[in-house]
Gaussian input, Z-matrix of N, CA and C with variables (Angstrom, degrees):
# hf/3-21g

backbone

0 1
 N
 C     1     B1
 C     2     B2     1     A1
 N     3     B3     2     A2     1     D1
 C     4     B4     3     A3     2     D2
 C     5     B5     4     A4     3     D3
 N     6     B6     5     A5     4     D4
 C     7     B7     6     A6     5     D5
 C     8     B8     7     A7     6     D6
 N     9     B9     8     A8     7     D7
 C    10    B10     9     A9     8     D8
 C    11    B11    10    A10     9     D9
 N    12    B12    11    A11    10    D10
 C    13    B13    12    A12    11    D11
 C    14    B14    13    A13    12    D12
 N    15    B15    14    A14    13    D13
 C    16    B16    15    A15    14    D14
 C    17    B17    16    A16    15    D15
 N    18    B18    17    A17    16    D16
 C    19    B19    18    A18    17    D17
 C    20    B20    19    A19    18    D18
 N    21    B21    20    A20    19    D19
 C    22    B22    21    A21    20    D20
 C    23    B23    22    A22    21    D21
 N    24    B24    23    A23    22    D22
 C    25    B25    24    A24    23    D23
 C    26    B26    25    A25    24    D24
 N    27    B27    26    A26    25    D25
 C    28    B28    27    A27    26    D26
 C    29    B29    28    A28    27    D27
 N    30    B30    29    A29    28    D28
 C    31    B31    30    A30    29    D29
 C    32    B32    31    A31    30    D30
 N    33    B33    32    A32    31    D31
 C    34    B34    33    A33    32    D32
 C    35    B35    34    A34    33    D33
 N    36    B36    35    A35    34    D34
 C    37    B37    36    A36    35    D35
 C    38    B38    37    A37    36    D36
 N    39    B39    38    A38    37    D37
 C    40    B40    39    A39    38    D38
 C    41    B41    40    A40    39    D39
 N    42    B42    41    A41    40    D40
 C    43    B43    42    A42    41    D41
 C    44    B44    43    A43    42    D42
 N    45    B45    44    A44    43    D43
 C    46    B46    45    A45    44    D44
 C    47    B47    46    A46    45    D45
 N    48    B48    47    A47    46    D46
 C    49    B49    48    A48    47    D47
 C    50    B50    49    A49    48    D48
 N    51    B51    50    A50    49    D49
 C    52    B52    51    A51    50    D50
 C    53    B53    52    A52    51    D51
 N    54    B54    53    A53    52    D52
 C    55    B55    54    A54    53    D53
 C    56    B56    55    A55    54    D54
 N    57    B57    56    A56    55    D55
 C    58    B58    57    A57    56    D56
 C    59    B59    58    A58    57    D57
 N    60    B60    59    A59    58    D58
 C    61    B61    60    A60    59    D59
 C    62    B62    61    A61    60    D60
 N    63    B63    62    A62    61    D61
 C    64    B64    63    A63    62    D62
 C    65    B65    64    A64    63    D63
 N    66    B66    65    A65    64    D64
 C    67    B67    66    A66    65    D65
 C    68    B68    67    A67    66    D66
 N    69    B69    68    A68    67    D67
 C    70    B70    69    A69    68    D68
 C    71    B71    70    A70    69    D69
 N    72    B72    71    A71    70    D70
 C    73    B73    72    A72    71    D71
 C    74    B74    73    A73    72    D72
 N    75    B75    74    A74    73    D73
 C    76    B76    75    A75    74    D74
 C    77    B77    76    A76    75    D75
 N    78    B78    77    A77    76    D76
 C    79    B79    78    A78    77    D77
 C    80    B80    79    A79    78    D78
 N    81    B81    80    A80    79    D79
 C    82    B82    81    A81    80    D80
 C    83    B83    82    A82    81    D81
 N    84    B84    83    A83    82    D82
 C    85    B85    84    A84    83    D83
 C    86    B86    85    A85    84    D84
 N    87    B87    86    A86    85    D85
 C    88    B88    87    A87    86    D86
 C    89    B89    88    A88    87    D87
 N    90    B90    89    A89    88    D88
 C    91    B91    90    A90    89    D89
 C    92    B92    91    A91    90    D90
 N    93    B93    92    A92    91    D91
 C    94    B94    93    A93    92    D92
 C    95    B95    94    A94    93    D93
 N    96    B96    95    A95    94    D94
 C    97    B97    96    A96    95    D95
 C    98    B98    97    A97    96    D96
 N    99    B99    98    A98    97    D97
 C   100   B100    99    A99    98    D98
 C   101   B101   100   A100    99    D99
 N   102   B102   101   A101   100   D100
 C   103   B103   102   A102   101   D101
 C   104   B104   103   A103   102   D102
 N   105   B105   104   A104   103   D103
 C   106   B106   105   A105   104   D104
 C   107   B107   106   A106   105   D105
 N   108   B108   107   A107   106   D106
 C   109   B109   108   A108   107   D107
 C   110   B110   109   A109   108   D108
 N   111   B111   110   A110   109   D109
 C   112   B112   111   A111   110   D110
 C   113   B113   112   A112   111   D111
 N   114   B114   113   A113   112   D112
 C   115   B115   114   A114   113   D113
 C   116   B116   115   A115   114   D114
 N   117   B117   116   A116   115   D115
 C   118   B118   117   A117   116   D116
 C   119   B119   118   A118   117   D117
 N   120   B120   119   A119   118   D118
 C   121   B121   120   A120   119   D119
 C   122   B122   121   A121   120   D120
 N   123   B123   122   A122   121   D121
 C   124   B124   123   A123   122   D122
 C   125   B125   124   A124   123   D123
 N   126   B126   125   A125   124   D124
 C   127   B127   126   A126   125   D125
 C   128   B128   127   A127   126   D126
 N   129   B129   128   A128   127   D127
 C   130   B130   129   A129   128   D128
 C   131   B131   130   A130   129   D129
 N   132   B132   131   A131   130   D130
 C   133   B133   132   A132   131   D131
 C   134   B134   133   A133   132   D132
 N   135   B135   134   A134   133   D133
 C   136   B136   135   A135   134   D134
 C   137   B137   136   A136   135   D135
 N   138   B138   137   A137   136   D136
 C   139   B139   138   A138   137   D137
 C   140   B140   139   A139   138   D138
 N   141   B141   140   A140   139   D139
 C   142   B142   141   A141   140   D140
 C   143   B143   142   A142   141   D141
 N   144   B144   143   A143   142   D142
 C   145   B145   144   A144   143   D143
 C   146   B146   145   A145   144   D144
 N   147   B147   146   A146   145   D145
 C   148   B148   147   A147   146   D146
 C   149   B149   148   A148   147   D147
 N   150   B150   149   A149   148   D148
 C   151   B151   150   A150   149   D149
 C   152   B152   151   A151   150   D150
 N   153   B153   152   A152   151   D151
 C   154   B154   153   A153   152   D152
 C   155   B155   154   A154   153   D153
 N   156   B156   155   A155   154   D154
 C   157   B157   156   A156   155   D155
 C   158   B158   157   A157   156   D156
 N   159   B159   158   A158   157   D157
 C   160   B160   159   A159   158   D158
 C   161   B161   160   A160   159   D159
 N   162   B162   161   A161   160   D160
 C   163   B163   162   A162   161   D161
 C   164   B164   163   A163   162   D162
 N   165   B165   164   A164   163   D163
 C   166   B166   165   A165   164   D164
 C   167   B167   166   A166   165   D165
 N   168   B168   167   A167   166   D166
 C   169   B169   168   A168   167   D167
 C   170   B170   169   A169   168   D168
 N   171   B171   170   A170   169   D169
 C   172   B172   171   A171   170   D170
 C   173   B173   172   A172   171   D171
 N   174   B174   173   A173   172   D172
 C   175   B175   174   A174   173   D173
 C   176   B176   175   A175   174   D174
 N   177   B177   176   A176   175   D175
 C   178   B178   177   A177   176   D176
 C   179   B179   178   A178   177   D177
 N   180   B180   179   A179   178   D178
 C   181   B181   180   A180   179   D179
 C   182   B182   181   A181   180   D180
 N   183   B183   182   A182   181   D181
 C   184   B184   183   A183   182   D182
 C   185   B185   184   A184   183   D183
 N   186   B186   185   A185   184   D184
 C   187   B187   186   A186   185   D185
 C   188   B188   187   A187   186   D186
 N   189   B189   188   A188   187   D187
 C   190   B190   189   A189   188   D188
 C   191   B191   190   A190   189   D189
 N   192   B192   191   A191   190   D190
 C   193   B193   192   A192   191   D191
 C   194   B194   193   A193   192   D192
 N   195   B195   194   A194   193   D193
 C   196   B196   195   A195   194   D194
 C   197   B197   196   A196   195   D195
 N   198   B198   197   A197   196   D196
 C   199   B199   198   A198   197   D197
 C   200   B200   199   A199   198   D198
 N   201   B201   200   A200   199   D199
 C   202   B202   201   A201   200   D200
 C   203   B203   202   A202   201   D201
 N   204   B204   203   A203   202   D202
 C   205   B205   204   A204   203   D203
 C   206   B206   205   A205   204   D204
 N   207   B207   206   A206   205   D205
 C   208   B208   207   A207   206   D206
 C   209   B209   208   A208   207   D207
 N   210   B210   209   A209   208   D208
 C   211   B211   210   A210   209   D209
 C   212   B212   211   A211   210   D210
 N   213   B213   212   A212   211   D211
 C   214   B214   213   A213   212   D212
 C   215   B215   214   A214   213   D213
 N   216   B216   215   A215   214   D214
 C   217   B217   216   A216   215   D215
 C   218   B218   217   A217   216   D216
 N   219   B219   218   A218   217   D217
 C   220   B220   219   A219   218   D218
 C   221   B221   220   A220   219   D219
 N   222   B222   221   A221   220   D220
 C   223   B223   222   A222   221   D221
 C   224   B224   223   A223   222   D222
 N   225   B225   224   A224   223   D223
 C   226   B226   225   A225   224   D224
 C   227   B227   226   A226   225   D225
 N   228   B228   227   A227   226   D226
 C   229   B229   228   A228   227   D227
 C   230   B230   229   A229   228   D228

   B1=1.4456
   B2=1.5265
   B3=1.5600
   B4=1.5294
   B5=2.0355
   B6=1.0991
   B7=1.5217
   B8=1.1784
   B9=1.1702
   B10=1.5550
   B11=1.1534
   B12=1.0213
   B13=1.6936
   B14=1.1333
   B15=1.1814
   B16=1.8380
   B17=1.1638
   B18=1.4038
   B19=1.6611
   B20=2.0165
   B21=1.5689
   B22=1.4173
   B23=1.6433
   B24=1.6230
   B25=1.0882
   B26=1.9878
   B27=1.3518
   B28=1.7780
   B29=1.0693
   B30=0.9213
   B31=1.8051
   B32=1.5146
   B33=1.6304
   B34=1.1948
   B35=1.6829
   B36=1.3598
   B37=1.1341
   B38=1.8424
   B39=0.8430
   B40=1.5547
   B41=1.7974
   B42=1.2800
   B43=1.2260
   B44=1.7355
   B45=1.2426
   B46=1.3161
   B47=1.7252
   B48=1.1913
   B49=1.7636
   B50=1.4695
   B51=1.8601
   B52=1.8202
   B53=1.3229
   B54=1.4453
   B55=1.8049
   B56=1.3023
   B57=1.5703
   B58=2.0109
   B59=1.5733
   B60=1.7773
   B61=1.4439
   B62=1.3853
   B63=1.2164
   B64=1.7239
   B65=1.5060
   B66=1.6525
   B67=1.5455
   B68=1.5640
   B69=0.9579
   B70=1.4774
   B71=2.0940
   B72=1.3369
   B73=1.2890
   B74=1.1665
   B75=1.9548
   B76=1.7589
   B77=1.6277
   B78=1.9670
   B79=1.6503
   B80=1.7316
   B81=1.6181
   B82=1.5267
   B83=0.8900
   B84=1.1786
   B85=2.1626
   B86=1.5243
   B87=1.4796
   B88=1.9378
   B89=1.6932
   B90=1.1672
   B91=1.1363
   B92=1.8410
   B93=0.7264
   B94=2.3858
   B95=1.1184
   B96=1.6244
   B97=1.6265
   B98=1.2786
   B99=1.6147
   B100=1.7492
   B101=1.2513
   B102=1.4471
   B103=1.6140
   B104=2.0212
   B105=0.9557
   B106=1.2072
   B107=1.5456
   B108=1.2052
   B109=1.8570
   B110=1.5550
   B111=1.2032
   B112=1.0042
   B113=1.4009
   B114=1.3704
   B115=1.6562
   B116=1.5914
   B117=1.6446
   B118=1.5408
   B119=1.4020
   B120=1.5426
   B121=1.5108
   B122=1.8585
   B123=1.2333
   B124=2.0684
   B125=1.4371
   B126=1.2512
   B127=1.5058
   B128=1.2772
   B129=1.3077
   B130=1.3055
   B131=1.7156
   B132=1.5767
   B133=0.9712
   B134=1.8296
   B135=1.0472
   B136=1.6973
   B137=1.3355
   B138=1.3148
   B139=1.3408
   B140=1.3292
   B141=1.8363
   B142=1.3984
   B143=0.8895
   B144=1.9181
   B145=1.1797
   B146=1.6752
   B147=1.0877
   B148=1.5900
   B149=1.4504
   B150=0.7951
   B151=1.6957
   B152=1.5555
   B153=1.8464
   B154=1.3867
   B155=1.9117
   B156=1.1683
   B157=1.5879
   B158=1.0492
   B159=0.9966
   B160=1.3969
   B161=1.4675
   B162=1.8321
   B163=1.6529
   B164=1.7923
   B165=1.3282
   B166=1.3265
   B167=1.3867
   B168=1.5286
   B169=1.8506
   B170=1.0863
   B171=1.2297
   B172=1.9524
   B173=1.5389
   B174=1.8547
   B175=1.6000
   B176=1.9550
   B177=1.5879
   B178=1.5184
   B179=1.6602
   B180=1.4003
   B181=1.4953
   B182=1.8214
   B183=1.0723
   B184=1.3269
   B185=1.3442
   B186=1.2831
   B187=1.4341
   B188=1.3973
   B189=1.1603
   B190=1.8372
   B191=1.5050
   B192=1.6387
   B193=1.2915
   B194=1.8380
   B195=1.3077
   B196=1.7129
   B197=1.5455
   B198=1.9226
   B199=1.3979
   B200=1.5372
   B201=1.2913
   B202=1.8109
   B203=1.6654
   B204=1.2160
   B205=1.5782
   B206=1.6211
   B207=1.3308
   B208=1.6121
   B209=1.7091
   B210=1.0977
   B211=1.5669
   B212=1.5343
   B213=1.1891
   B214=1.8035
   B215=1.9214
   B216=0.9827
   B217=1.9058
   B218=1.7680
   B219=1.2974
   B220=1.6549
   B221=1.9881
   B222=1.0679
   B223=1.7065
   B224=1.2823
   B225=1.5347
   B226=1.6411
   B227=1.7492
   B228=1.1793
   B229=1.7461
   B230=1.0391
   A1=110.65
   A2=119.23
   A3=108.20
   A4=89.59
   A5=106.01
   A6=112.72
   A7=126.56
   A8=105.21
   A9=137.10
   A10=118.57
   A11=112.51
   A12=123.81
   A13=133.28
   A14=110.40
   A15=109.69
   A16=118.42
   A17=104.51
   A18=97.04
   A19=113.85
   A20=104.81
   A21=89.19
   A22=142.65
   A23=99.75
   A24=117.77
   A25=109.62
   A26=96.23
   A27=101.23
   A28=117.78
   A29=148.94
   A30=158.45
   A31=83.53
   A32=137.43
   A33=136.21
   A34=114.31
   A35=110.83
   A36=126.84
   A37=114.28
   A38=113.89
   A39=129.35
   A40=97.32
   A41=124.30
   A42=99.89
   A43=128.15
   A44=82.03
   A45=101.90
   A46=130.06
   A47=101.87
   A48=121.15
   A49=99.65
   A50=126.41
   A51=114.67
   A52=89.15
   A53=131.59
   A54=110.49
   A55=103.87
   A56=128.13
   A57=101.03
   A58=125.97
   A59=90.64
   A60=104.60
   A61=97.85
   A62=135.30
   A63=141.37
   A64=102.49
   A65=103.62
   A66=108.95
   A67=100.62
   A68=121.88
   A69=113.96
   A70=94.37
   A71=124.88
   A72=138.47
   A73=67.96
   A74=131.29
   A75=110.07
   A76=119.99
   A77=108.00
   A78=99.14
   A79=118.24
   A80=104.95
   A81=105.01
   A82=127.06
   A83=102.47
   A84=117.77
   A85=101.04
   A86=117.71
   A87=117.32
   A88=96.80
   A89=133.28
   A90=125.71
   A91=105.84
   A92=92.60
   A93=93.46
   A94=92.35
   A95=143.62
   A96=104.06
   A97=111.23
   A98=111.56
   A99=121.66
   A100=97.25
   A101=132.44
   A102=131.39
   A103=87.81
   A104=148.07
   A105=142.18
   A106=109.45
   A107=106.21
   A108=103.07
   A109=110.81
   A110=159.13
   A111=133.40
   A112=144.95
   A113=105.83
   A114=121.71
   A115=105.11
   A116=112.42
   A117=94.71
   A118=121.86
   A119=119.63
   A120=127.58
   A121=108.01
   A122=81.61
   A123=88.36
   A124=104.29
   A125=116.55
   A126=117.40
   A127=118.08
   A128=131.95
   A129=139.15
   A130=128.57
   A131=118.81
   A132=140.87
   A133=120.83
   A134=87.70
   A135=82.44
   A136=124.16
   A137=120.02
   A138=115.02
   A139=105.63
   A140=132.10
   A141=119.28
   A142=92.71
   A143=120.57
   A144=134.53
   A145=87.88
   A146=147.33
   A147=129.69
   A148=108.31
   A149=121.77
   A150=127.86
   A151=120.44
   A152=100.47
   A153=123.90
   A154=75.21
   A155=123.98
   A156=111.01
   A157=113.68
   A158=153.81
   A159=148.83
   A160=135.68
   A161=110.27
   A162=127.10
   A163=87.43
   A164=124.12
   A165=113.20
   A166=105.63
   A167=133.15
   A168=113.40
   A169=77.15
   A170=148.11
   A171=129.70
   A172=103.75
   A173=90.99
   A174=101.35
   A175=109.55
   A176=90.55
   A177=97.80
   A178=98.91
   A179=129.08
   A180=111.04
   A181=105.92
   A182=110.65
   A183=115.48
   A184=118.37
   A185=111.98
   A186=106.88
   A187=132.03
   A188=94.87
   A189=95.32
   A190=116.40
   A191=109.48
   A192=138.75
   A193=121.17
   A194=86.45
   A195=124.08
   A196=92.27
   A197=118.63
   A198=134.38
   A199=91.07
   A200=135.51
   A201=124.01
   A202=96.51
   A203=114.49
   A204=97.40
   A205=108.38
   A206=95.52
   A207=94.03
   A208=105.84
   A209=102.27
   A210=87.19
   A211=128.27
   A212=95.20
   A213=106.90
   A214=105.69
   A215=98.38
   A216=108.01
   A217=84.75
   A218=132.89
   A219=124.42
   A220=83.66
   A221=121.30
   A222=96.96
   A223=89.08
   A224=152.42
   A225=118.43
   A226=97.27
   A227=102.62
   A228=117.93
   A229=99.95
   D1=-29.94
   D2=-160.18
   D3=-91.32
   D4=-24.46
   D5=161.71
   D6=-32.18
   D7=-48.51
   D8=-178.29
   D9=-73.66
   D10=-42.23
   D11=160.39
   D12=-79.49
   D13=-23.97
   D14=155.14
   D15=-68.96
   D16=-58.95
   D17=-173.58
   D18=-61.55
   D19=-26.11
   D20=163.66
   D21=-71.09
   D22=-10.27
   D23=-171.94
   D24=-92.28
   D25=-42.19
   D26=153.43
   D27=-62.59
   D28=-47.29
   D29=178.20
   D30=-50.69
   D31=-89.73
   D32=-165.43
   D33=-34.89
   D34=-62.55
   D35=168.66
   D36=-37.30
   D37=-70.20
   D38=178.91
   D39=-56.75
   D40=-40.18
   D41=176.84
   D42=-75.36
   D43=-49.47
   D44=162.98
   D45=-41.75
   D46=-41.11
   D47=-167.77
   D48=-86.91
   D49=8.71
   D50=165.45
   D51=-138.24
   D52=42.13
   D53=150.25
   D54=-93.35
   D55=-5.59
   D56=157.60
   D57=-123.61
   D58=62.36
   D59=-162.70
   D60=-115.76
   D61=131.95
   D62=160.97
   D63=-47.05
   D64=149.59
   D65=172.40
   D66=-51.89
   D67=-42.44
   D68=-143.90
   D69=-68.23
   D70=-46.03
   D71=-165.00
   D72=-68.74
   D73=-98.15
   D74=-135.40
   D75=-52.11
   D76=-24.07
   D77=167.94
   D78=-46.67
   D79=-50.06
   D80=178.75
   D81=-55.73
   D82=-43.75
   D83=-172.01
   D84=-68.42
   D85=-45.02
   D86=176.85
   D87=-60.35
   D88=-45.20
   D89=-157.05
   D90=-88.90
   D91=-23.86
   D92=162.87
   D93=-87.06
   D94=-41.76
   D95=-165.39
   D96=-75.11
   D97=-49.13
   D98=161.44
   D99=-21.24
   D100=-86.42
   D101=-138.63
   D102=-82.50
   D103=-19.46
   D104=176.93
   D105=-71.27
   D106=-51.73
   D107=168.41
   D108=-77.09
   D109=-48.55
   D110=143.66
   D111=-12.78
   D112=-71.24
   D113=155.33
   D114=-31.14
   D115=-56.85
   D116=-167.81
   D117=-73.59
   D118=-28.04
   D119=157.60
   D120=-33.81
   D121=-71.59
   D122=-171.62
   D123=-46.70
   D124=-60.66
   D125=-177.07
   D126=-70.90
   D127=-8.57
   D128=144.67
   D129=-48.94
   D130=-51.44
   D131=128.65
   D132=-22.97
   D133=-72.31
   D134=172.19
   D135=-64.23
   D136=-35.49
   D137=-175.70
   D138=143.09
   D139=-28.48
   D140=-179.27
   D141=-149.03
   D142=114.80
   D143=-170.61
   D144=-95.73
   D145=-18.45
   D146=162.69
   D147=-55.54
   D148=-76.81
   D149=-178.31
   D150=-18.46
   D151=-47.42
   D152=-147.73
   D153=-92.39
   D154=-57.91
   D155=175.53
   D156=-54.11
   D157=-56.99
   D158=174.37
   D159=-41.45
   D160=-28.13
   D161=170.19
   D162=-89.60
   D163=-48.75
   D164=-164.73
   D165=-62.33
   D166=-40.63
   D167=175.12
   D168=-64.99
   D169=-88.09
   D170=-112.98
   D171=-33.64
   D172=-46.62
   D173=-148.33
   D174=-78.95
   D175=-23.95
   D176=-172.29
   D177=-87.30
   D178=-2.13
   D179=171.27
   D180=-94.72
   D181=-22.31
   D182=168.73
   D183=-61.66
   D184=-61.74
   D185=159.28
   D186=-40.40
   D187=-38.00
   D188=-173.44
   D189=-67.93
   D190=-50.14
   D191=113.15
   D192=30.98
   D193=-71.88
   D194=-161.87
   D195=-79.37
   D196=-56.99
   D197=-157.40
   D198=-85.52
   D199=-17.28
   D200=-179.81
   D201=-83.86
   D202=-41.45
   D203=-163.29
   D204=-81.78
   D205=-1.51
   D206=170.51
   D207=-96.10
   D208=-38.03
   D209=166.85
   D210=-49.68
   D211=-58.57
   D212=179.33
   D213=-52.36
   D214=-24.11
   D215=-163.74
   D216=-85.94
   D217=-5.09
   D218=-177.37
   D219=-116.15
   D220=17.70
   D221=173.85
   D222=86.00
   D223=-35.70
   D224=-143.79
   D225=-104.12
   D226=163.44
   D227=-178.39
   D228=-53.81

């Protein structure tokens, strides 16, 4: 139960904490948590799921990063 309540209380929090964020920040911020949970799978697998989270944001805010300025470069928000 108290399980239950954390993760509902992060969920609120996390939603809440990008309605006064520019596209361009929530593209970045989606693209580190994406590459941060990933990263920790792989590096979990390998042996150090800290490590493997830590290259996965770098790489997943860059990307995201990478995917806004290509958006903006087609005209869209």
């Amino acid at each position: 139960m108290k399980y239950l309540a954390v993760l509902v209380l992060i969920l609120a929090l996390v939603a809440g904490g990008c309605s006064g964020m520019s596209t361009t920040q929530q593209r970045v911020l989606s693209g580190g948590a994406i590459g941060a949970g990933s990263g920790a799978l792989i590096g979990w697998a390998a042996g150090s799921p800290a490590a493997g989270a830590a290259i996965g944001a770098g790489a997943g805010a860059v990307g995201g990063l990478i995917y806004d300025q290509y958006q903006k470069s087609r005209g869209r928000p």
